[in-house]
C-alpha positions in Angstrom: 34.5 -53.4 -7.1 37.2 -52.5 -4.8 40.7 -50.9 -5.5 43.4 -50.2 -3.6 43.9 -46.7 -3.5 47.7 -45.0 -2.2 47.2 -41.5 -1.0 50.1 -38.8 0.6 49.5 -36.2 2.9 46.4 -37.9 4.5 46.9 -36.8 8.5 44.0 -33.4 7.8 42.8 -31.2 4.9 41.7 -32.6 1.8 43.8 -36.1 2.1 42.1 -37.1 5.6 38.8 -36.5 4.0 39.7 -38.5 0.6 41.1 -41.4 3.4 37.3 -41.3 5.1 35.6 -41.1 1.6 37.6 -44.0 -0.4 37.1 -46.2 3.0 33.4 -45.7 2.9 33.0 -46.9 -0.6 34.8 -50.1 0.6 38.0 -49.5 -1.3 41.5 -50.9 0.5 43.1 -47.4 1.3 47.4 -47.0 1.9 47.3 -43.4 3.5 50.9 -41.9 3.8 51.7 -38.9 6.0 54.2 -38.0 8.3 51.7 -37.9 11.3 49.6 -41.1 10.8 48.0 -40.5 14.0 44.5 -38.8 12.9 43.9 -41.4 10.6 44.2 -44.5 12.6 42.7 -42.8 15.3 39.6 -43.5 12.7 40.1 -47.2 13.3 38.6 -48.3 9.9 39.3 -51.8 9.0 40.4 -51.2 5.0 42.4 -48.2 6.2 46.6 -48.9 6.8 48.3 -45.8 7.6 52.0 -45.1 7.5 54.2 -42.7 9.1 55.8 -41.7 5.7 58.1 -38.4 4.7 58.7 -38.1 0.9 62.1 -37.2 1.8 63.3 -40.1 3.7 64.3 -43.1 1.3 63.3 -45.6 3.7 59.9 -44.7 4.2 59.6 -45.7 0.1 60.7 -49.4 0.9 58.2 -49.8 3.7 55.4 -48.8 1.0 56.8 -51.2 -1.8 56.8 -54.1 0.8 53.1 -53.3 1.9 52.0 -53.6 -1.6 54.0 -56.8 -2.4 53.0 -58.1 0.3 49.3 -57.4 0.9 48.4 -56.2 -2.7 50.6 -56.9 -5.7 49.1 -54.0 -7.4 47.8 -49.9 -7.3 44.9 -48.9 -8.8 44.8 -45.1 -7.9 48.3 -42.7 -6.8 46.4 -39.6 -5.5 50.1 -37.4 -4.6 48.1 -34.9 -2.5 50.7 -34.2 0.4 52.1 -30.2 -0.5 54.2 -28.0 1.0 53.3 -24.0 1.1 55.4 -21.6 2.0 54.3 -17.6 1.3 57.9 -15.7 1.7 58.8 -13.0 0.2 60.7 -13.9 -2.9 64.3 -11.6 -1.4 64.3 -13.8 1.7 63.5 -17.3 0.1 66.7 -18.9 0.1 68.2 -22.2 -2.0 67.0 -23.8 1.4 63.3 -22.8 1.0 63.4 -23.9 -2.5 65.0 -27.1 -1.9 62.3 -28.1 0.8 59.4 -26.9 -1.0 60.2 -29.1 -3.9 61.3 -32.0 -1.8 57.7 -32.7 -0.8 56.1 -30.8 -3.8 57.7 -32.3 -7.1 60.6 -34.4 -6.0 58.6 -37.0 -3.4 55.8 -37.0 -6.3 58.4 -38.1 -8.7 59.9 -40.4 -6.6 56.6 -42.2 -5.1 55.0 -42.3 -9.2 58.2 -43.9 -10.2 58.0 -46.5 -7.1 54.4 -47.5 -8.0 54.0 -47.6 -11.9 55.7 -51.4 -11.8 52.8 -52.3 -9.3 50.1 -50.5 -11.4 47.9 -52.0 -14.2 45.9 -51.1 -17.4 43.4 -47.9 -16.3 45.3 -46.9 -13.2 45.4 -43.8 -12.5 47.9 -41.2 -11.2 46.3 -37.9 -10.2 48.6 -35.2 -9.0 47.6 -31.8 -6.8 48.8 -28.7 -8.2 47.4 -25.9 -7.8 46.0 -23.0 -9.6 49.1 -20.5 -9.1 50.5 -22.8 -10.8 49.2 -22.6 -14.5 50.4 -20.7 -16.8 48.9 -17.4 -17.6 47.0 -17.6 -14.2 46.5 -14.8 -11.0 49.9 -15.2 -9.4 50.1 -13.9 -5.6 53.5 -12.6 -4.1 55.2 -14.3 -1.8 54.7 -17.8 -3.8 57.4 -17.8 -5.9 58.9 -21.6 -4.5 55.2 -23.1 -3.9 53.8 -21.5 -7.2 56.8 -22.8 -9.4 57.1 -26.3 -7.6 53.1 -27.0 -8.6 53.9 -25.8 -12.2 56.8 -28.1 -12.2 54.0 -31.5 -11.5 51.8 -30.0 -14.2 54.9 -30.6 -16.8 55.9 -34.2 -14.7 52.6 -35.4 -15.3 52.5 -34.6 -19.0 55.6 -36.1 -19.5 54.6 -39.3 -17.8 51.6 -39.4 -19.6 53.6 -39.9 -22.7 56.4 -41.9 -21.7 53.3 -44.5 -20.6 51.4 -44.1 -23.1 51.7 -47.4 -24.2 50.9 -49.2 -20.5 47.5 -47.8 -20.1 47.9 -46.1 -17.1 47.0 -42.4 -17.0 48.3 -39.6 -15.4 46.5 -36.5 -14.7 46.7 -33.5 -12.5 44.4 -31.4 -10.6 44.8 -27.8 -9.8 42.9 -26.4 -7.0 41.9 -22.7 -6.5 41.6 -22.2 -2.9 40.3 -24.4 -0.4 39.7 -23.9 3.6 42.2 -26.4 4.9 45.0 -25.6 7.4 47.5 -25.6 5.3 46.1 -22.7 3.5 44.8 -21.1 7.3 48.7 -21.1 7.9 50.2 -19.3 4.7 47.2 -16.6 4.7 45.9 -16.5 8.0 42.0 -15.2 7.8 41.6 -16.0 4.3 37.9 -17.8 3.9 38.0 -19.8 0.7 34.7 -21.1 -0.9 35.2 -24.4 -1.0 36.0 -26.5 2.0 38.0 -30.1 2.2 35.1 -32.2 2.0 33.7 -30.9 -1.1 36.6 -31.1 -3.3 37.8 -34.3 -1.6 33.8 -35.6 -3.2 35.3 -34.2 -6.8 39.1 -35.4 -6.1 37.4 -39.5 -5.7 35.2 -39.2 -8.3 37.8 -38.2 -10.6 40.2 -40.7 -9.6 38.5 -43.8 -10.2 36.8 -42.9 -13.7 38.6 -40.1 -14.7 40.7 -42.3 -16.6 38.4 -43.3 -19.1 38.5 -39.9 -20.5 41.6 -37.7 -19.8 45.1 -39.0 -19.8 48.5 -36.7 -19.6 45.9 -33.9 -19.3 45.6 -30.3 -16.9 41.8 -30.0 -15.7 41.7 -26.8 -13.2 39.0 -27.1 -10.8 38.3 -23.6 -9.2 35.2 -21.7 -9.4 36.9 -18.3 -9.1 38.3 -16.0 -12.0 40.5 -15.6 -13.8 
């Protein structure tokens, strides 16, 4: 059966793969990134792609009218688009901070709270955090606004989980170890992760459409390195 699926930071990495994935399985796909311009270039027919910043409050209104108008209701939130920045923690300024969570906790916020009138019993909101971002986990220096911001969602998404208890929609994040996409190329240049976007992207759908049936308000962290 197919759902309609709302995914951020879809232009490359793991999002553009989740876009590809989702679309193949017939599901109606809203991908959201501020360069919409890989996935259109995919011309797939269930596929609408919006040139969408999480920190411009216009670009919310255009994603609320799609949905009224084309769907009336979300059956998966995958908030995937992140933010990395690997500074020093003496020369990351308020600045930094403030644009690291813009995109990292505050658009996630803001997009959840947008959709959750237009979802129904067993949606599902599944968040990317990351594994510097648990508690009692391998920190790395230099990570002190990206770290922070992706422990910040794993708190969010608890809290939603109990606040809509009651709606049956569930909430659940997802923190990644490392995975070869650019994003990561550009913080540590000539790192090699072991897992690349398409692999976890395979993991990330699966999760989203029945992971609901077993985990709600709930951390799962998917890496295969320790600790």
């Amino acid at each position: 059966m197919s759902k309609h699926i709302v995914i951020t930071g879809t232009s490359r990495g793991i999002g553009f793969e989740l876009v590809k994935l989702f679309a193949k399985q017939g599901h109606q796909v809203l991908a959201l990134s501020r360069n919409d311009i890989p996935v259109k270039a995919l011309k797939l027919k269930n596929v609408t792609a919006f040139c969408f910043d999480l920190g411009d409050a216009e670009a919310y209104l255009k994603v609320e009218e799609h949905i009224k108008e084309h769907w009336a209701y979300v059956d998966v939130l995958i908030n995937n688009a992140g933010m990395v920045l690997n500074k020093p923690f003496a020369k990351t300024t308020v600045s930094d901070f403030e644009e690291v969570y813009r995109t990292n906790v505050f658009g996630v916020a803001e997009l959840t709270r947008l959709l959750i009138p237009y979802m129904v019993k067993n949606s599902h909101v599944v968040t990317m955090s990351s594994m510097g971002g648990v508690q009692g986990s391998m920190k790395f220096a230099g990570l002190a606004a990206y770290s922070s911001s992706k422990a910040a969602v794993i708190t969010l998404t608890e809290l939603l989980a109990e606040e809509y208890k009651e709606s049956g929609i569930s909430f659940n994040v997802l923190a990644l170890g490392a995975v070869q996409t650019e994003m990561l190329e550009e913080a540590f240049p000539g790192y090699k992760a072991p897992i690349t976007p398409e692999e976890i992207a395979d993991y990330i759908v699966d999760f989203s459409l029945k992971g609901q049936k077993f985990f709600n308000g709930k951390l799962l962290q998917v890496s295969n390195s320790t600790p």
